[in-house]
C-alpha positions as CSV (number, residue, x, y, z in Angstrom):
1,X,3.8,-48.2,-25.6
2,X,4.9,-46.4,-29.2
3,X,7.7,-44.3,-29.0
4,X,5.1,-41.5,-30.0
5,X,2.8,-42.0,-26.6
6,X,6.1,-42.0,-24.8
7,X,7.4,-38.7,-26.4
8,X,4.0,-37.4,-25.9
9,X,3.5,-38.5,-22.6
10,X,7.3,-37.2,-21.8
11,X,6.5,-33.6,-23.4
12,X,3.3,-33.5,-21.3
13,X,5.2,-34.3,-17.7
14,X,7.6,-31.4,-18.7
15,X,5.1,-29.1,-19.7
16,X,3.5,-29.9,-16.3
17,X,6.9,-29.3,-14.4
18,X,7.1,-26.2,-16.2
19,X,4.2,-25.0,-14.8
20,X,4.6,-25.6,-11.5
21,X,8.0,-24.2,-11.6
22,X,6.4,-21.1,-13.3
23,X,3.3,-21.3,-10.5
24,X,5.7,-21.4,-7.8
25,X,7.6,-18.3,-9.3
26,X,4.6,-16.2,-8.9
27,X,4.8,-13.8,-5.7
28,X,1.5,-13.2,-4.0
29,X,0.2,-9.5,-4.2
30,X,0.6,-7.2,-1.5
31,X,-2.3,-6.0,0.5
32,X,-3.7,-2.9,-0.9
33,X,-5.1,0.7,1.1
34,X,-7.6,3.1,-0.4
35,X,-7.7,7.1,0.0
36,X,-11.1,9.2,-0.7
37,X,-12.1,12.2,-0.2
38,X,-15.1,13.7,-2.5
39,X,-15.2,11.9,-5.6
40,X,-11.8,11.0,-5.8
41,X,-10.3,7.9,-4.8
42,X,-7.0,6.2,-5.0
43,X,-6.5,2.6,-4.5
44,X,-2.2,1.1,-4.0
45,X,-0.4,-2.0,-3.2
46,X,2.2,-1.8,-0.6
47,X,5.6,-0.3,-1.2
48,X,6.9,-2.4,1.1
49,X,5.1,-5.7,2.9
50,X,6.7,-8.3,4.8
51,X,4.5,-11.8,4.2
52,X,6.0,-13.1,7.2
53,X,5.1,-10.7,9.8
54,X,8.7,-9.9,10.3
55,X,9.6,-6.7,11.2
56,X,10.6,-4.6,7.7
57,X,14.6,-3.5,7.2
58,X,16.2,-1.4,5.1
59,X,17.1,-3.7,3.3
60,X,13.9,-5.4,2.6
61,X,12.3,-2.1,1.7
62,X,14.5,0.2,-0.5
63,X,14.7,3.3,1.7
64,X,15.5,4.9,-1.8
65,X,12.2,4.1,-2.8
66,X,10.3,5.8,0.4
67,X,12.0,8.7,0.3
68,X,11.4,9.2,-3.5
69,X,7.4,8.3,-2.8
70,X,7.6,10.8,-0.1
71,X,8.4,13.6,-2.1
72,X,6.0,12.7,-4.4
73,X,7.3,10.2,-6.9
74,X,4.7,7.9,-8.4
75,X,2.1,8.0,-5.4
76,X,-1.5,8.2,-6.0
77,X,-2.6,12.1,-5.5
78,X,-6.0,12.6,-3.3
79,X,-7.2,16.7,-4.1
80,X,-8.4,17.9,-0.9
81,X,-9.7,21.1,0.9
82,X,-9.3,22.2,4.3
83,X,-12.7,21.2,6.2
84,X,-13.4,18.1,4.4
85,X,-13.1,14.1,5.3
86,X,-10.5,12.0,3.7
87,X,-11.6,8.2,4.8
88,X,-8.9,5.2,4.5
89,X,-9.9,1.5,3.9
90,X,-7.5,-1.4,4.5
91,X,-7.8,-4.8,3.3
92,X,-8.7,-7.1,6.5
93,X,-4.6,-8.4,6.6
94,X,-4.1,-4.9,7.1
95,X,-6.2,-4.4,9.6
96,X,-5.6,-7.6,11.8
97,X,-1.6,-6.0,11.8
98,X,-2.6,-3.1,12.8
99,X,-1.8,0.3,11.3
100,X,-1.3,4.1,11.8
101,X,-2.3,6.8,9.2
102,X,0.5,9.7,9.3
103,X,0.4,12.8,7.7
104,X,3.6,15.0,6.8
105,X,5.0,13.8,9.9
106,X,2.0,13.9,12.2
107,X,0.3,10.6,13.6
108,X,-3.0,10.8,13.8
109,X,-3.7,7.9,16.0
110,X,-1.6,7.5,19.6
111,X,-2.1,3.6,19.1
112,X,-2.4,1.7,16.0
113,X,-6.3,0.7,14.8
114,X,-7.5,-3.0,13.8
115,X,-10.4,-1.4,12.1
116,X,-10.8,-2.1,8.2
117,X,-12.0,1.9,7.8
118,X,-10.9,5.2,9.8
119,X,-12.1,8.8,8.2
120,X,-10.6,12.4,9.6
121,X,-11.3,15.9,8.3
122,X,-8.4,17.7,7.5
123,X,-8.2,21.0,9.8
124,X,-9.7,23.9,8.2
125,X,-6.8,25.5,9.8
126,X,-4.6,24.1,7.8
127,X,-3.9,25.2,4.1
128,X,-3.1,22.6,1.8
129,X,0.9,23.2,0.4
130,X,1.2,23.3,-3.2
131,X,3.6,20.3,-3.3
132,X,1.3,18.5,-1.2
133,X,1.3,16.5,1.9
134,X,2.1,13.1,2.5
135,X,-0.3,10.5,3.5
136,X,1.6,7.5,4.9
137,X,-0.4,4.1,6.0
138,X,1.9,2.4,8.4
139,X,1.5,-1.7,9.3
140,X,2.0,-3.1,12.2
141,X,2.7,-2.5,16.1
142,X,4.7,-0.9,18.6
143,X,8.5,-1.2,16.8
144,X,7.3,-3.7,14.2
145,X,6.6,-1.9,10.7
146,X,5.0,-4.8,8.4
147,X,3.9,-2.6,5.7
148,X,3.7,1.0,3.7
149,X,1.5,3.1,1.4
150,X,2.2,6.8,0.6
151,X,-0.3,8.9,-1.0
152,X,-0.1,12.7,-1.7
153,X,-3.2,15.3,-0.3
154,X,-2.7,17.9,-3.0
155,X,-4.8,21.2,-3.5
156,X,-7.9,21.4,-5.2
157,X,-7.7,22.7,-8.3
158,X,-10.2,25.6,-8.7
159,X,-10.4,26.0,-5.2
160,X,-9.5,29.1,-3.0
């Protein structure tokens, strides 16, 4: 063997390390939740998801970084009007956790669903604030919180 094929072959097998190094640095994405209601829709990965089925922590899940998507901060925004259906889809790893929709602070299911889709109408009792309301998509089962999404339900524009 030259010394070129061995430099050669020597550059290849550290280009190929390289990438497995850079392959293995990679984090899998997040399962993702979709809000529609009309013709808007909003599709987001989850704030917070734990791969391993574990039970999320504080420290696992910046509560800095709920609290801020709570009030509103870089959350997908969903225009609604009192009266009509806002549906939720889950990807299927969602859905064989379990999960909860909850909005402001009200749950709208007593027991989580292991359904990929559930739909509600938002009360036509119930006038949309201007800041919004929350939309939170909660993961998992009994004590166990494996994943959230926030959304925002915000007025219609135009509409009285």
């Amino acid at each position: 063997m030259t010394t070129g094929t061995r430099a050669r072959r020597a550059a290849l097998l550290a280009a190929a390390g390289a990438s497995v190094l850079a392959l293995s640095a990679c984090e899998k994405p997040s399962p993702g939740v979709s809000v529609f209601s009309g013709t808007s829709t909003e599709h987001s990965q989850a704030l917070c998801w734990s791969f391993d089925g574990a039970s999320l922590d504080s420290t696992a899940c910046a509560q800095d970084v709920i609290e801020d998507a709570l009030r509103g901060g870089g959350v997908g925004t969903i225009p609604v009007v009192p009266g009509e259906t806002i549906g939720i889809s889950v990807d299927p790893t969602v859905a064989r956790e379990g999960w909860t929709p909850v909005v402001g602070s009200q749950r709208l299911l007593e027991t989580p669903t292991t359904s990929t889709y559930y739909r509600f109408t938002f009360p036509d009792l119930q006038e949309v604030p201007e800041a919004g309301l929350p939309l939170q998509v909660v993961a998992g089962q009994g004590d166990t919180t494996v994943g959230i999404w926030i959304f925002r339900l915000v007025p219609r524009p135009g509409i009285e």
